[in-house]
C-alpha positions as a Markdown table, in Angstrom:
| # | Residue | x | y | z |
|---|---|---|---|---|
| 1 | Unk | -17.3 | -13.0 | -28.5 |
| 2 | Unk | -15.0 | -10.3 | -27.9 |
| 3 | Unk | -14.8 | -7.8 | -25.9 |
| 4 | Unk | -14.2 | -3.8 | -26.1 |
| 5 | Unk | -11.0 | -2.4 | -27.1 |
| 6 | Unk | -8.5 | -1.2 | -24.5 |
| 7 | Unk | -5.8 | 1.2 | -24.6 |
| 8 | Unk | -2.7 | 0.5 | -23.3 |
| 9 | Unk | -2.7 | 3.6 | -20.9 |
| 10 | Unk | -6.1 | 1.8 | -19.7 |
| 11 | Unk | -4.7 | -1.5 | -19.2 |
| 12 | Unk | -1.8 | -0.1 | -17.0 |
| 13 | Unk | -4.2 | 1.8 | -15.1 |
| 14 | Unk | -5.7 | -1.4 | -14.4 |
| 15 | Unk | -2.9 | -2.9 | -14.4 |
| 16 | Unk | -1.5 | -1.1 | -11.5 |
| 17 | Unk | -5.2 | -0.9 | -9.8 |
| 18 | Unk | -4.8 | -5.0 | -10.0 |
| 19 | Unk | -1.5 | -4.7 | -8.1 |
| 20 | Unk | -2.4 | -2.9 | -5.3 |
| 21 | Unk | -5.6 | -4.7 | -4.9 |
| 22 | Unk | -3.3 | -7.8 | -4.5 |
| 23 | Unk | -0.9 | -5.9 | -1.7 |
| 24 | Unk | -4.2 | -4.9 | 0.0 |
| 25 | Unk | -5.0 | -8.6 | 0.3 |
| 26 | Unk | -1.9 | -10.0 | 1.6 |
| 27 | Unk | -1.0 | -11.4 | -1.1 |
| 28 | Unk | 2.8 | -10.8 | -3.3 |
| 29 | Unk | 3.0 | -9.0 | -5.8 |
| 30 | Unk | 6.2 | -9.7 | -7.6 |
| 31 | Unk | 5.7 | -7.3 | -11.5 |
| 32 | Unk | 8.1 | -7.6 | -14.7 |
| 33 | Unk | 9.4 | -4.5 | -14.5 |
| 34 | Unk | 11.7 | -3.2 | -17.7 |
| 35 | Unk | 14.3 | -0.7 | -18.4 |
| 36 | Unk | 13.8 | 0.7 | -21.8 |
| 37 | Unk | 12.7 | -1.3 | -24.7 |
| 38 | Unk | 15.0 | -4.3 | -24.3 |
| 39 | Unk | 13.3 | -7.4 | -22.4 |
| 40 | Unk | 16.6 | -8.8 | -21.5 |
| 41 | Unk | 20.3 | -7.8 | -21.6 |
| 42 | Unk | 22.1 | -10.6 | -20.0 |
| 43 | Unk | 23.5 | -14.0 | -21.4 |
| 44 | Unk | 20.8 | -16.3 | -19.4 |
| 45 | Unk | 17.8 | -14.0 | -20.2 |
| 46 | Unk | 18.6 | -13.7 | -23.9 |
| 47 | Unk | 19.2 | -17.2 | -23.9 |
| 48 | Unk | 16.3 | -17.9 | -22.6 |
| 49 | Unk | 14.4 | -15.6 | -25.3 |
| 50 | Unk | 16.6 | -16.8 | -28.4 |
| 51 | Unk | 15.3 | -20.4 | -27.3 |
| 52 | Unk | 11.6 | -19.0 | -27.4 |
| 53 | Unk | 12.2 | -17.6 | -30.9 |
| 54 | Unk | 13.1 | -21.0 | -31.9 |
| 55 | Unk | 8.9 | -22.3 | -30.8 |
| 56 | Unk | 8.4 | -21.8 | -34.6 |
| 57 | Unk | 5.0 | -23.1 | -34.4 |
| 58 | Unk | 4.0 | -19.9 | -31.6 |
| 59 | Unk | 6.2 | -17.8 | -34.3 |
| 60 | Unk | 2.8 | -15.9 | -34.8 |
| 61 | Unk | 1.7 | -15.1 | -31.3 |
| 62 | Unk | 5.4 | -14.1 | -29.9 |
| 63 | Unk | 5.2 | -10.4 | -31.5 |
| 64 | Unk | 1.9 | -9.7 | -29.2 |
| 65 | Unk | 4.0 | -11.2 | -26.3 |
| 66 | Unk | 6.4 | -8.9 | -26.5 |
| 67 | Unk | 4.3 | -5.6 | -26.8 |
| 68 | Unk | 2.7 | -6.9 | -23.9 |
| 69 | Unk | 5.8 | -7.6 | -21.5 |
| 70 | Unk | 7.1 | -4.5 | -22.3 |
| 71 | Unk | 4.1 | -2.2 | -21.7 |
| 72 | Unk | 4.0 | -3.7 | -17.7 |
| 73 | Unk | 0.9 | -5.7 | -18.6 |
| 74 | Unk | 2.8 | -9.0 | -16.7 |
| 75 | Unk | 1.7 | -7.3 | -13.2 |
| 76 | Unk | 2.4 | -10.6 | -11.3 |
| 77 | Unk | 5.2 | -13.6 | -11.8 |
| 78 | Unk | 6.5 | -16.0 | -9.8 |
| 79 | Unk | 9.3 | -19.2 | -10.9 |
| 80 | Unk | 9.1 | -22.5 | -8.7 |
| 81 | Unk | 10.2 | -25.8 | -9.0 |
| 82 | Unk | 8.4 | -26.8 | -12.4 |
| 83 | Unk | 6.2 | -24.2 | -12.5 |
| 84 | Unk | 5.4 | -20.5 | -13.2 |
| 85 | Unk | 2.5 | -18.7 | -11.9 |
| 86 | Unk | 1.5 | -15.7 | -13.8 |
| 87 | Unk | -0.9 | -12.5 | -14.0 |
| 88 | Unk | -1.4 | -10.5 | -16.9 |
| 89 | Unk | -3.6 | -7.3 | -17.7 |
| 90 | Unk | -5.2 | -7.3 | -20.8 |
| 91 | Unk | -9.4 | -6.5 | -21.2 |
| 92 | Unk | -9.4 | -8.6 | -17.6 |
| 93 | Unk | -6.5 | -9.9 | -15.2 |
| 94 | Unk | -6.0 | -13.5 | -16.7 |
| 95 | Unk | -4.5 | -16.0 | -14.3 |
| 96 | Unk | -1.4 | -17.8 | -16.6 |
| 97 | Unk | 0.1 | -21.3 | -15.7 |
| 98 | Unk | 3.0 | -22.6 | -17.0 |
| 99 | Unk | 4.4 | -26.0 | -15.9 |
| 100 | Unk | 8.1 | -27.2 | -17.3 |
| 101 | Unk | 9.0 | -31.3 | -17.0 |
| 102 | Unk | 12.3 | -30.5 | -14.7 |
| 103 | Unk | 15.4 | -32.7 | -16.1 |
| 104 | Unk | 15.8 | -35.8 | -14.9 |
| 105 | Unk | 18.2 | -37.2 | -12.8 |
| 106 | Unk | 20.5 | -38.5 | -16.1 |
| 107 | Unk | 19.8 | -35.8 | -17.6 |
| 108 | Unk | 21.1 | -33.8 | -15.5 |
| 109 | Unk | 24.4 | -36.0 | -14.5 |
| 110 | Unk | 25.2 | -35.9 | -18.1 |
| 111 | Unk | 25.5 | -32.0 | -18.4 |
| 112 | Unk | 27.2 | -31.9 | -15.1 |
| 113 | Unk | 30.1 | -34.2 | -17.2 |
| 114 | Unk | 29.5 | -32.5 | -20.0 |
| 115 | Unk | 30.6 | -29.2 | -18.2 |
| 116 | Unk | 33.4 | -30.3 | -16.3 |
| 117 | Unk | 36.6 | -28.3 | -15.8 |
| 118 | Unk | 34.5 | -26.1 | -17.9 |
| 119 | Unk | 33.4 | -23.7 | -15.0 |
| 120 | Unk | 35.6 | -22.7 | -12.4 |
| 121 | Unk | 33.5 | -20.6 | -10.0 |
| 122 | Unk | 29.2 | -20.4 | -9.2 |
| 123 | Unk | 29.9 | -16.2 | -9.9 |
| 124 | Unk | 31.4 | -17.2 | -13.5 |
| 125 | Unk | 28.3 | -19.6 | -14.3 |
| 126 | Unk | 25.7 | -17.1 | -13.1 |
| 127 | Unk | 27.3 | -14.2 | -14.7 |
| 128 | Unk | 27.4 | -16.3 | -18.3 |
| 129 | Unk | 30.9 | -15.7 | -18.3 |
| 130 | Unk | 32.0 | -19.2 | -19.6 |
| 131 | Unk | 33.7 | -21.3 | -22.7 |
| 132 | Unk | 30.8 | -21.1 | -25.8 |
| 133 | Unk | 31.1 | -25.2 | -25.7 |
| 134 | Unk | 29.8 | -24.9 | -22.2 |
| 135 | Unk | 27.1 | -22.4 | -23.0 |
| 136 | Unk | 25.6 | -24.6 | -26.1 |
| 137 | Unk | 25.5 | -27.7 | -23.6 |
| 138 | Unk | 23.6 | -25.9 | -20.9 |
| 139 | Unk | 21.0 | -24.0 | -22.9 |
| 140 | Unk | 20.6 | -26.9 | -25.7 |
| 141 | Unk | 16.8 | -27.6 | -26.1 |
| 142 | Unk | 15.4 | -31.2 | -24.8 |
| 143 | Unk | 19.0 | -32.3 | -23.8 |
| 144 | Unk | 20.1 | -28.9 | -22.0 |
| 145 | Unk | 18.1 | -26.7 | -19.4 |
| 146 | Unk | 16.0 | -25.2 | -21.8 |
| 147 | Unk | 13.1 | -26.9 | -22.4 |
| 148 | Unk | 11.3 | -27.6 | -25.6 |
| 149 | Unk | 7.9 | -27.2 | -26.9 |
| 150 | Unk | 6.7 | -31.1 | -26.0 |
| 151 | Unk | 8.1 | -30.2 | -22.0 |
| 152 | Unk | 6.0 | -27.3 | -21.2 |
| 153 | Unk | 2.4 | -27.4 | -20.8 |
| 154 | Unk | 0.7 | -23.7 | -21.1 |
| 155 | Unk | -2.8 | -22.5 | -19.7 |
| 156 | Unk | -4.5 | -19.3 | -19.7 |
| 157 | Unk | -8.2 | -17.9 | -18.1 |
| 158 | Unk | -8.6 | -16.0 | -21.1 |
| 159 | Unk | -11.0 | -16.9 | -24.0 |
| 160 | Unk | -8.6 | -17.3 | -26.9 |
| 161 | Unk | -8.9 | -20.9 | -27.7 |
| 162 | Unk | -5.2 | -20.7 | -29.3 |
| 163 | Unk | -2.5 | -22.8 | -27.2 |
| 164 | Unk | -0.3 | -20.4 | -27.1 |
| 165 | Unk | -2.0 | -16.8 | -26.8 |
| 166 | Unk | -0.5 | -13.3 | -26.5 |
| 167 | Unk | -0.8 | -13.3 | -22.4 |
| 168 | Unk | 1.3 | -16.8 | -21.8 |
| 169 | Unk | 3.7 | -15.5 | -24.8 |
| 170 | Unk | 4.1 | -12.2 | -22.9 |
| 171 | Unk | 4.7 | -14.3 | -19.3 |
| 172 | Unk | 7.3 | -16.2 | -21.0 |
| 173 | Unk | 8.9 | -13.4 | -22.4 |
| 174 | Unk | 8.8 | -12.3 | -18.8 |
| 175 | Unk | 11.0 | -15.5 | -17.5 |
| 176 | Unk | 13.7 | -14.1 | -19.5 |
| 177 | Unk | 13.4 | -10.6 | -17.9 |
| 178 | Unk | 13.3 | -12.0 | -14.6 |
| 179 | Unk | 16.3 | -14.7 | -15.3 |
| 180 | Unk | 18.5 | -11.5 | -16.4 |
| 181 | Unk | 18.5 | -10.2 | -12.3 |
| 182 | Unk | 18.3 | -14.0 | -11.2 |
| 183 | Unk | 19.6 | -16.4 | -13.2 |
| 184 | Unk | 19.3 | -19.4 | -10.5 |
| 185 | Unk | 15.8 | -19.2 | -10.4 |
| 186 | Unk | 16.3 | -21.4 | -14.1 |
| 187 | Unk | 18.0 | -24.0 | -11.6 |
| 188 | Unk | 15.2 | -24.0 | -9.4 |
| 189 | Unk | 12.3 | -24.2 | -12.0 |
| 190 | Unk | 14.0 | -27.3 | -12.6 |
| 191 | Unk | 15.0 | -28.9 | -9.3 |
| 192 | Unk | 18.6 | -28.9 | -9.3 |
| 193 | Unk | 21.7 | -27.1 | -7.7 |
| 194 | Unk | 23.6 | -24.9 | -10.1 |
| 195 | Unk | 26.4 | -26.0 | -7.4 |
| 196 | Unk | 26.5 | -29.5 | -8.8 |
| 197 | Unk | 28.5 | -28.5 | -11.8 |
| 198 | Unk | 30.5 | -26.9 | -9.8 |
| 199 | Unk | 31.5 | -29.7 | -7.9 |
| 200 | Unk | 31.5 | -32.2 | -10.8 |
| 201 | Unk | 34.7 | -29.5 | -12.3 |
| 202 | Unk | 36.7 | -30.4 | -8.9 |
| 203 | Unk | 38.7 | -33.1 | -9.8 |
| 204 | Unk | 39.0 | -32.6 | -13.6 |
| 205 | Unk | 40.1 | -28.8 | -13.4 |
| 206 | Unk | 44.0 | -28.5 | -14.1 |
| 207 | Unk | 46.1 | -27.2 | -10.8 |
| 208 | Unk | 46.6 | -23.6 | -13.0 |
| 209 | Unk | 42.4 | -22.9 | -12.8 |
| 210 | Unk | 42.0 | -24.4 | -9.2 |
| 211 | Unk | 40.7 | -22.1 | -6.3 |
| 212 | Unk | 44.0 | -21.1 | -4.2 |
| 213 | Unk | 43.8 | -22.0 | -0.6 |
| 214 | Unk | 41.9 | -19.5 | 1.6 |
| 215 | Unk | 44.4 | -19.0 | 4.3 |
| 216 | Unk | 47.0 | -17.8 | 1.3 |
| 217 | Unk | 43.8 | -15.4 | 0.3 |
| 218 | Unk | 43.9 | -14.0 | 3.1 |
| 219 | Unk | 47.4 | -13.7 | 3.7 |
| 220 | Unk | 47.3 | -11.8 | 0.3 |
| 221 | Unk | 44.5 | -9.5 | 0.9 |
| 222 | Unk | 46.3 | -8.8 | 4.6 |
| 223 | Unk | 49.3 | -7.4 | 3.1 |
| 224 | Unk | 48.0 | -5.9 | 0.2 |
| 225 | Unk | 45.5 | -3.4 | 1.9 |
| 226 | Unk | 47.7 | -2.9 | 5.4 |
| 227 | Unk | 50.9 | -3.3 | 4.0 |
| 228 | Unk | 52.1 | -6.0 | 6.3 |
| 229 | Unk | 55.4 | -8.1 | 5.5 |
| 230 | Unk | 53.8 | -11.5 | 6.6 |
| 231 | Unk | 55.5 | -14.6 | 7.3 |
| 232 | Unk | 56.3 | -17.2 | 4.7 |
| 233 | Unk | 56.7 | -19.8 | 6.2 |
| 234 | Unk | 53.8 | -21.4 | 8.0 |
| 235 | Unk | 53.3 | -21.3 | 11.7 |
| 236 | Unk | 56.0 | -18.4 | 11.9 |
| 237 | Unk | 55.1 | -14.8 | 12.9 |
| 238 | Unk | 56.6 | -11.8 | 11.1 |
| 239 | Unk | 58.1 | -8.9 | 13.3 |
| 240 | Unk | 56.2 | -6.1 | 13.8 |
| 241 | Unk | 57.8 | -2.8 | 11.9 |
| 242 | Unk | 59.1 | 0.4 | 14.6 |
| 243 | Unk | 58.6 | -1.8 | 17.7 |
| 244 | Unk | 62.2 | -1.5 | 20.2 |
| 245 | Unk | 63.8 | -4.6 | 20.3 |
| 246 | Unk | 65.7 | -6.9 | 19.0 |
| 247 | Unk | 64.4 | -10.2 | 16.9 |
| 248 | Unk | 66.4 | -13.2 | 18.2 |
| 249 | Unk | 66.8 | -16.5 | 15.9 |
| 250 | Unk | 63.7 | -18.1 | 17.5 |
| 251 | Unk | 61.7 | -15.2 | 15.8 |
| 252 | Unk | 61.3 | -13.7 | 19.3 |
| 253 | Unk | 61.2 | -9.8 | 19.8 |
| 254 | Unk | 62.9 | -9.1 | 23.2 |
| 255 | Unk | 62.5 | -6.2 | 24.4 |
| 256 | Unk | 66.1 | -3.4 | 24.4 |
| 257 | Unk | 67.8 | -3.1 | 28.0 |
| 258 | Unk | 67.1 | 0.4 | 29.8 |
| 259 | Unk | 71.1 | 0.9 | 30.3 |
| 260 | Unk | 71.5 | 0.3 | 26.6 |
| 261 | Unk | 73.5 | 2.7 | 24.4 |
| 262 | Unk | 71.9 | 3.7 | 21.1 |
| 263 | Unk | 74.6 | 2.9 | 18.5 |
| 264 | Unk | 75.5 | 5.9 | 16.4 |
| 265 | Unk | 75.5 | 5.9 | 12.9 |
| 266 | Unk | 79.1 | 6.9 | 11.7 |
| 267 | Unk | 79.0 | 9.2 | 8.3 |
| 268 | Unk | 81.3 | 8.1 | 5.5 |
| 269 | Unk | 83.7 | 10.6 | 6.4 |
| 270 | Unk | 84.5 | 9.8 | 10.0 |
């Protein structure tokens, strides 16, 4: 039997009274928080979503999800390795598990190879800012990070008897949102170090895409913001600009004898 009907201004109001109980207690309290009506606005958290949408047999439960993510009823989620730990307001504070199979060691070799020389930098793949082959081999369903509907395992304390219901729809929703401000927290839900394809580009990325070498970096930067004239050739030190003396051909500054005569400039017309 159902219960009551609830307003959404009294489910945030127990929402929040939920939260604080929580804080009271010790215990984290870690809300989805959104800006506006989107859920997500960055590659891996609309990624994330657009895989969702694709759950066509939840088709009909993802719409409540949604109203629920974005009226700050998810009041408590966490992302570990293979699961995701959940609270939700709705007529009570539900407790939602979610546990993901993480990829398996091939599995996850392969899309290291896969992405090879594809991603240059650990910035550039957490940003999303990478070829569209690479992006369709990471977020591919079953063979990519994103899992599909046969590797997750949902559960929910509420009394709908449907698989997926409105509360574990809204805390997925809610992995997108969070995956938008942290994106390696998808690397983590599945055991792995986003680093590794990374390393697996190494060898395989052309000489033109490689990192330069640090000390040349700096070198760069040194100049560049003090406006030094460094050496260019290693191991050599570049003189320093309005100090007396003389440089010799060692490199050497010495410093200008006290009986020395300052040379005069001549003008043209002497």
């Amino acid at each position: 039997m159902w219960g009551p009907y609830v307003s959404v201004a009294e489910k945030r109001r127990r929402a929040m009274k939920a939260m604080e109980k929580r804080r009271k207690q010790g215990h984290v309290v870690s809300p989805v928080t959104l800006e506006g009506r989107k859920i997500t606005s960055t590659f891996w958290g609309k990624a994330w979503c657009e895989n969702l949408e694709g759950y066509s047999d939840f088709a009909n439960r993802l719409p409540r999800g949604r109203t629920y993510v974005r009226n700050g009823s998810v009041i408590h989620l966490e992302i570990g390795p293979g699961e995701i730990e959940a609270l939700v307001s709705g007529s009570e504070i539900y407790e939602v598990s979610i546990s993901v199979t993480p990829v398996g060691k091939a599995r996850w070799e392969a899309i290291c190879k896969d992405c090879a020389g594809g991603i240059d930098s650990l910035v550039e793949l957490l940003q999303g800012r990478f070829s569209k082959g690479v992006m369709e081999r990471i977020c591919r369903q079953g063979t990519g990070l994103f899992p599909s509907p046969r590797e997750i395992r949902l559960s929910c304390s509420c009394p709908d008897g449907a698989y997926m219901c409105k509360h574990v729809a809204a805390v997925l929703y809610g992995i997108g949102a969070r995956l938008d401000s942290s994106p390696e927290l998808l690397f983590k839900l599945h055991k792995v170090e986003a680093g590794d394809l990374i390393a697996s580009a190494g060898d395989t990325l052309p000489l033109a895409k490689r990192a330069p070498d640090q000390a040349k970096i700096l070198e760069a930067d040194l100049g560049g913001i003090f406006g030094l004239e460094l050496a260019t050739f290693e191991g050599e030190a570049a003189p320093e600009k309005g100090r007396k003396g003389r440089v010799d051909s060692t490199g050497r500054s010495t410093p200008r004898r006290k009986d020395a005569k300052p040379q005069r400039k001549q003008s043209d017309a002497t």
